[in-house]
C-alpha positions in Angstrom: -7.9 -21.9 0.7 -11.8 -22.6 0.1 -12.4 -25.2 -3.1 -14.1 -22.9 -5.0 -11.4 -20.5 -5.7 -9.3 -21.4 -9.0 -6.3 -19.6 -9.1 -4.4 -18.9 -12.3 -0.9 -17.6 -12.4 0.5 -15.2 -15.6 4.1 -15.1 -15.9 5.0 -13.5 -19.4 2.5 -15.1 -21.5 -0.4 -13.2 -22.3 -2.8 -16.3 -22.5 -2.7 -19.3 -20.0 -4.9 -22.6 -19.5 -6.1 -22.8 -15.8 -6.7 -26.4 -14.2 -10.1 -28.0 -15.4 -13.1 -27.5 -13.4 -16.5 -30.3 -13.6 -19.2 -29.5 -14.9 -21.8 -28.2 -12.7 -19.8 -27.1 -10.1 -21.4 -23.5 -9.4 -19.7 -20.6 -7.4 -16.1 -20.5 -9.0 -14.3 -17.6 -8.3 -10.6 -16.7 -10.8 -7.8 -15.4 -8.7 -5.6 -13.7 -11.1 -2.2 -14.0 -9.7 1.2 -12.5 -11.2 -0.8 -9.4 -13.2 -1.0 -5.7 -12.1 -4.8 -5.5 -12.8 -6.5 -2.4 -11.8 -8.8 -2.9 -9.1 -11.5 -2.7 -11.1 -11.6 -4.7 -14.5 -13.8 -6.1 -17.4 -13.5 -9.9 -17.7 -15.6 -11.1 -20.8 -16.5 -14.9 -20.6 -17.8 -17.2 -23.7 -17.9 -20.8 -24.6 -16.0 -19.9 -27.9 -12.9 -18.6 -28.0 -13.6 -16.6 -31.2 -16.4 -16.3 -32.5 -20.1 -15.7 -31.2 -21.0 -13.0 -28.0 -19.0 -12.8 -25.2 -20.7 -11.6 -21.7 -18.9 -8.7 -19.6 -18.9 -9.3 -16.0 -16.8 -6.7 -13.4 -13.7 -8.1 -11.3 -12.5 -6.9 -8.0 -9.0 -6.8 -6.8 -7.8 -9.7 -9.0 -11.2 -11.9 -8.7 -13.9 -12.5 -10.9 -16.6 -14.6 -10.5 -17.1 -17.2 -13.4 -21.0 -17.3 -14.3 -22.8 -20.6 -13.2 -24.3 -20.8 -16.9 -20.9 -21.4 -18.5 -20.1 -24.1 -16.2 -23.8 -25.7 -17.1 -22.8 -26.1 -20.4 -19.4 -28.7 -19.8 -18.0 -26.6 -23.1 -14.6 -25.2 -22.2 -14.7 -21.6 -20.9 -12.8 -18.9 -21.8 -12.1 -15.6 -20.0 -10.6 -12.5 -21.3 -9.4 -9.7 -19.6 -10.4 -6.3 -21.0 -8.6 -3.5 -19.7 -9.5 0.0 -20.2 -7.0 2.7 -21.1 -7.3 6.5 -20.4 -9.8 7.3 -23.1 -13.2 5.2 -23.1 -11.2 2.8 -25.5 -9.6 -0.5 -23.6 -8.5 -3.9 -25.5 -8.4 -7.4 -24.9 -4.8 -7.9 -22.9 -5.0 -11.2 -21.2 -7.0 -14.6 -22.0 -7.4 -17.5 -19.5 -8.8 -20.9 -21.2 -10.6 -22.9 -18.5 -11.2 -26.7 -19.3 -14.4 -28.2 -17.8 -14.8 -31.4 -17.7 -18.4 -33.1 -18.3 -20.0 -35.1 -15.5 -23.7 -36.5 -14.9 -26.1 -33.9 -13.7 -26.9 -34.4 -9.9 -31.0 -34.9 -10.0 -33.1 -33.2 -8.1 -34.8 -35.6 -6.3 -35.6 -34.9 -2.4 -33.9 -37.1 0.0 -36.5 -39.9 1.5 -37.8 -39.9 5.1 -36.2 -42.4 6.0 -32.4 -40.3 4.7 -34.1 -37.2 6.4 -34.0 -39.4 9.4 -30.9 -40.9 9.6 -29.3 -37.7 8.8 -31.0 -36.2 11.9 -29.9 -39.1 14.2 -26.2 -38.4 13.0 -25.8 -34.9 13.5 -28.0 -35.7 17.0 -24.9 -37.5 18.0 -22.2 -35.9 17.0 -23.7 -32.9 18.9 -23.3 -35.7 22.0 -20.7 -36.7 21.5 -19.1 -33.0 21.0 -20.6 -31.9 24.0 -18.7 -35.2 26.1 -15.6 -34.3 24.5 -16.0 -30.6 25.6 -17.4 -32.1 29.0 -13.8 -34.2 29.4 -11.8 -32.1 28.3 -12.9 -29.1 30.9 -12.9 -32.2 33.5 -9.6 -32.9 32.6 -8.0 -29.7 32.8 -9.9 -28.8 36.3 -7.7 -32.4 37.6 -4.6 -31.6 36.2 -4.8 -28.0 37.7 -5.7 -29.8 40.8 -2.9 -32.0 40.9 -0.8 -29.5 39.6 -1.8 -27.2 42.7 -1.6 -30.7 45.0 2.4 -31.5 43.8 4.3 -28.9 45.7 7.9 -29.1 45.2 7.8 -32.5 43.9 7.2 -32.1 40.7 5.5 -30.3 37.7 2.6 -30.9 35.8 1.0 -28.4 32.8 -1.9 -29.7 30.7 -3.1 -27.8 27.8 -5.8 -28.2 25.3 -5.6 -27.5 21.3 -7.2 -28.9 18.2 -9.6 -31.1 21.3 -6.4 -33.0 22.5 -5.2 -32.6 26.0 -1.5 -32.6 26.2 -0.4 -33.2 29.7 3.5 -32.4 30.5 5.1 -33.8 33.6 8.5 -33.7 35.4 9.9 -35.7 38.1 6.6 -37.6 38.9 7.3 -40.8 40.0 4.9 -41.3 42.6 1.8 -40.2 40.2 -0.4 -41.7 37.5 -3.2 -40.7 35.1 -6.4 -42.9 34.1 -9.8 -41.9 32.8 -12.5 -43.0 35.1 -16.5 -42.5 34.2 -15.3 -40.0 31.1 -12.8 -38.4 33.7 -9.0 -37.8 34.0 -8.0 -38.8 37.4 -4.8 -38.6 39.5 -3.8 -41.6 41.1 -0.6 -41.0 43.8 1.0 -43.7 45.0 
């Protein structure tokens, strides 16, 4: 699930805390789990839990998205669910109290040349070495379908790639071994 989504379950209550968020941390998103919401809602958020405005913002489908301003502040957040009934009237029917906690402001500051550089040089390798690991592991599958063509009735062989590991499975191969060689798997028969 991405980092950014809180999720905040209602069993019977009509008013439940969420897990804290930090300060600062921009792009929240409220899935509203357990309530039969309709798929469009109001969800009012304020710093203050009674008193002062309150800002309407729409939800979707059981999300809403909490406004980066409430989270500048480090002030706990609250978010009420307004739900409209058949007329034009609705009421307040759920509240969710989100703690935030305060952290130090990240500055602004641009990263130095010499940052902008070493950043470059690391993503300049692992692009290499991504690309040797693709190289091998094509290289390695092309020799174990060789050997596999090569063994005959003496034996089996299957190799298989996930997650960038090869998995090689063999049976009754007694007279064959694997090493890499020069970034290469190769099939040594004895």
């Amino acid at each position: 699930m991405a980092t950014n989504i809180l999720q905040v379950k209602f069993s019977t209550a009509r008013s439940v805390i969420s897990s804290p968020l930090y300060q600062y941390d921009y792009g929240q998103i409220i899935h509203i789990i357990g309530l039969n919401l309709p798929e469009n809602f109001e969800a009012h958020f304020s710093n203050s839990q009674n008193s002062g405005d309150a800002e309407t913002y729409l939800g979707t489908e059981n999300f809403v998205t909490i406004p980066d301003k409430y989270l500048e502040t480090g002030e706990t957040i609250y978010c009420f669910i307004y739900l409209h009934n058949d007329t034009t009237d609705g009421e307040t029917e759920y509240k969710i109290k989100i703690p935030v906690y305060k952290r130090p402001r990240r500055t602004t500051a641009e990263p130095t040349p010499e940052q902008v550089d070493l950043i470059t040089q690391v993503i300049a390798q692992l692009g290499r070495d991504a690309t040797r690991a693709e190289t091998a592991a094509m290289q390695a599958e092309e020799s174990a379908e060789r050997a596999g063509q090569e063994i005959g009735q003496g034996g089996y062989i299957d190799a298989s790639i996930t997650d960038e590991q090869l998995i090689i499975t063999l049976t009754n191969m007694d007279d064959m071994s694997f090493v890499m060689q020069d970034e290469r798997l190769v099939v040594l028969y004895e």
